[in-house]
ChimeraX commands (.cxc) that place a marker at each C-alpha (Angstrom):
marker #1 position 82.28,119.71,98.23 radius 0.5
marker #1 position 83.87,118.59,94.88 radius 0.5
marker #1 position 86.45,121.55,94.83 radius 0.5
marker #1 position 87.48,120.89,98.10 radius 0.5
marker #1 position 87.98,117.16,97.21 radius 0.5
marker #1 position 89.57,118.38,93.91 radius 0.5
marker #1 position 91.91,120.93,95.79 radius 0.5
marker #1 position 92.99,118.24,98.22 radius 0.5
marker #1 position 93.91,115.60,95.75 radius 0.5
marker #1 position 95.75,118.23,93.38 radius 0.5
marker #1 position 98.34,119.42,96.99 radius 0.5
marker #1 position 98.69,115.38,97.61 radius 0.5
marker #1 position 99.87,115.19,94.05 radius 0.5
marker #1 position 102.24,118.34,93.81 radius 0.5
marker #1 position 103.64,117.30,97.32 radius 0.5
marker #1 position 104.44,113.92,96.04 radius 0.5
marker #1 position 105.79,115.51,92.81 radius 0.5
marker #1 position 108.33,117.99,94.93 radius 0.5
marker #1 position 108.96,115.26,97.40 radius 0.5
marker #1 position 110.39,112.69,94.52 radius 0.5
marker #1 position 112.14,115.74,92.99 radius 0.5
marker #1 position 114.00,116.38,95.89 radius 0.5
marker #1 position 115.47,113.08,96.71 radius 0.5
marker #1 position 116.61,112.20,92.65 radius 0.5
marker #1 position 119.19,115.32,93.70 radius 0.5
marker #1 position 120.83,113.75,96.16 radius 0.5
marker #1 position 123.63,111.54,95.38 radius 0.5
marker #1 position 123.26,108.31,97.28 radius 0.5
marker #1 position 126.84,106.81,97.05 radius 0.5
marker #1 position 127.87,103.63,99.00 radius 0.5
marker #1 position 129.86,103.51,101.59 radius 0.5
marker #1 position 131.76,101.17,99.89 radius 0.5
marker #1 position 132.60,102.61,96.76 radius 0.5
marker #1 position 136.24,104.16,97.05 radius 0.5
marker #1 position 137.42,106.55,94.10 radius 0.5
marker #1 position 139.41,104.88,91.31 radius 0.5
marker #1 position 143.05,106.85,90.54 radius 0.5
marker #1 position 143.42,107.33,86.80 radius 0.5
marker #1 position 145.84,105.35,85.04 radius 0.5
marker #1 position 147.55,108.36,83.76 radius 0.5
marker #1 position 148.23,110.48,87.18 radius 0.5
marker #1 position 151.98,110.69,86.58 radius 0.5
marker #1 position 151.35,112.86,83.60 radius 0.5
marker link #1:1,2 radius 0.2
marker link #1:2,3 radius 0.2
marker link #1:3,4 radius 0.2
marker link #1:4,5 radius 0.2
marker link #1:5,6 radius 0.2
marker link #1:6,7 radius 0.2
marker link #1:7,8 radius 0.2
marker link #1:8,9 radius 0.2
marker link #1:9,10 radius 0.2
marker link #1:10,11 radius 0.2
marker link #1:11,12 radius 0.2
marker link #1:12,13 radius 0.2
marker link #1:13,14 radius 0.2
marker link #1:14,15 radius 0.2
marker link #1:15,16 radius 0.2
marker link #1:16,17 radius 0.2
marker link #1:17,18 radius 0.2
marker link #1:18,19 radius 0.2
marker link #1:19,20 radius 0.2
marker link #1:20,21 radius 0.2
marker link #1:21,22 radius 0.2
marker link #1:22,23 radius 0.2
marker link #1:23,24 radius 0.2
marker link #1:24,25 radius 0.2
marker link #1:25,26 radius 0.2
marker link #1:26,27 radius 0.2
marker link #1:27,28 radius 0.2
marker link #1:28,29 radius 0.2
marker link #1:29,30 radius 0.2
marker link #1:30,31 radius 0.2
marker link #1:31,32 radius 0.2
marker link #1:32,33 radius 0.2
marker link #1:33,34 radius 0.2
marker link #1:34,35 radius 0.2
marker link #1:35,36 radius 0.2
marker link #1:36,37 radius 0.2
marker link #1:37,38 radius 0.2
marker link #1:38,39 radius 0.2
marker link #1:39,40 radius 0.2
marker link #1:40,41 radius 0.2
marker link #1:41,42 radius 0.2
marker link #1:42,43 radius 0.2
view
């Protein structure tokens, strides 16, 4: 009964730990934040 318990808890913890993983990757950028031209283009 205890290893099942045990094997349940550990999969709810490595889920959670691939879940969070995945979503720091993606970029979330505003919609609006609009890219900056450098000062120096011309060069």
């Amino acid at each position: 009964m205890w290893i099942v318990l045990f094997i349940v808890i550990l999969l709810f913890v490595l889920g959670s730990a691939f879940m969070l993983l995945r979503s720091a990757k993606i970029p979330r950028i505003p919609d609006h934040v609009k890219a900056q031209p450098y000062e120096d283009d011309d060069e």
